[in-house]
N, C-alpha and C positions, 0 to 999 in steps of 0.2 A: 334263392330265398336266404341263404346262409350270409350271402354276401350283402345284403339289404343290413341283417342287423348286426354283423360287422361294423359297415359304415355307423349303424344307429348310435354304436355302443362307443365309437369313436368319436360320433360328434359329443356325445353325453361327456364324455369324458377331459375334453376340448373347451367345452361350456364351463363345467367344472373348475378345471384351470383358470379359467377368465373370471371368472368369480373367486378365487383366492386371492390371484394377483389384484385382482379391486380391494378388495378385502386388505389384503399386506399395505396397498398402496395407503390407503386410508389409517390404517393403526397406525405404519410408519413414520408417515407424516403428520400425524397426532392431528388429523383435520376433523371437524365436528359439522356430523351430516343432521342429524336429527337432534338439534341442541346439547345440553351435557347434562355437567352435575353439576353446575356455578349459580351464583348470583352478581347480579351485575350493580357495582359501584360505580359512583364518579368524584372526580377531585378537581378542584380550581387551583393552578398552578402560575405564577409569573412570566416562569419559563420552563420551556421543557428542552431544551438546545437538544439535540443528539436520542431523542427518547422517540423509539418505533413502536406500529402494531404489532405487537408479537412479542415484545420487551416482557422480560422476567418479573413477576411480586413475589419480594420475599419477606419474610416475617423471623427473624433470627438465625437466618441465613439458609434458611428452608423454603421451597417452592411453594406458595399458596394460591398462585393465580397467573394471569398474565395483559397484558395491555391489548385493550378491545379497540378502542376509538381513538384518536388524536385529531382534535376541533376547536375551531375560535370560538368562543363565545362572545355572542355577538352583542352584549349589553354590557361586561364587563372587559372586555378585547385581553381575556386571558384564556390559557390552554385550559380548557377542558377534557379530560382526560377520562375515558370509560374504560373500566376496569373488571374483568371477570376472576371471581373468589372463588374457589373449593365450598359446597356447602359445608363441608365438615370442620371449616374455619369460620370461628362467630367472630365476628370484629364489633368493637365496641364502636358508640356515638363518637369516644373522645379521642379513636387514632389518629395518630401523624403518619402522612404517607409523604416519604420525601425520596427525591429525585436523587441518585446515587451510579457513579460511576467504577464498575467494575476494573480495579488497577489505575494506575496513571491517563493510558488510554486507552481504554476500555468500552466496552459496551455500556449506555445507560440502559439503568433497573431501576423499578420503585421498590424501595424499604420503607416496609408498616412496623411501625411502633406502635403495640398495646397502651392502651388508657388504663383506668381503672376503673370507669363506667360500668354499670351494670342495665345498660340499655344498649341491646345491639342495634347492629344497623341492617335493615332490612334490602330488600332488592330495588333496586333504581333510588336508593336515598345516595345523599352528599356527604363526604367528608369535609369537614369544616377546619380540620387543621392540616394546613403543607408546607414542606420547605422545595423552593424552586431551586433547580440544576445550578453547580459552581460553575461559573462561566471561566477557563482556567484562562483561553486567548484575552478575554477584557483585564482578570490581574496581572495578567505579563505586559501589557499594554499599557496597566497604567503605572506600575512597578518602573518601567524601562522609562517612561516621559516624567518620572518624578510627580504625577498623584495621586502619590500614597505616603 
């Protein structure tokens, strides 16, 4: 009998473990099982060259979100770009989200510029103002062949 809940108290405790390690697994990985605390934006981009799922938003050089989607759109054949914000970041109607390369070569990130709207933008709306990724291989290319 003693040895029945031995084993019991071992398996309990075995489970236990399996369930932290999920647990660590998931916080560490910053992976989101049951949605978060965002709202999801989108932007229409020209180009996004070098710009992932997973890509950093920052807002004056602080974390507010990160890159949800990357998609064509299929009416104006530009990136469409979905975007999940911090609720506790209100971004106005009139930001600029521009495509921005960390260092020389670097990771791309989007950088949000505040407006001065006083009309936020609510969850699944569009931002209306962007500046598309520097493409640096096209100015060296055209730099190098003389047009520029």
């Amino acid at each position: 009998m003693k040895k029945k809940r031995i084993e019991f108290i071992v398996g309990l405790f075995i489970i236990a473990g399996f369930i932290c390690i999920g647990y660590l697994t998931v916080r560490l990985g910053k992976m989101e099982l049951w949605g978060g605390d965002y709202y999801k934006i989108y932007g229409k981009f020209g180009s996004v060259s070098g710009l992932k799922a997973g890509a950093l938003i920052e807002m004056a050089g602080v974390r507010i979100g990160k890159v949800d989607t990357i998609e064509l759109d299929d009416d104006t054949y530009a990136a469409l770009v979905g975007m999940k914000i911090d609720n506790k970041v209100e971004l106005t109607e009139d930001v600029i989200a521009s495509v921005k390369t960390a260092g020389i070569i670097g990771d791309k990130y989007i950088k949000i510029s505040q407006g001065g709207s006083d009309i936020q933008l609510k969850n699944e709306e569009m931002i209306t103002e962007t500046e598309s990724a520097l493409d640096i291989e096209e100015l060296i290319s055209k730099y190098a062949f003389g047009e520029l």
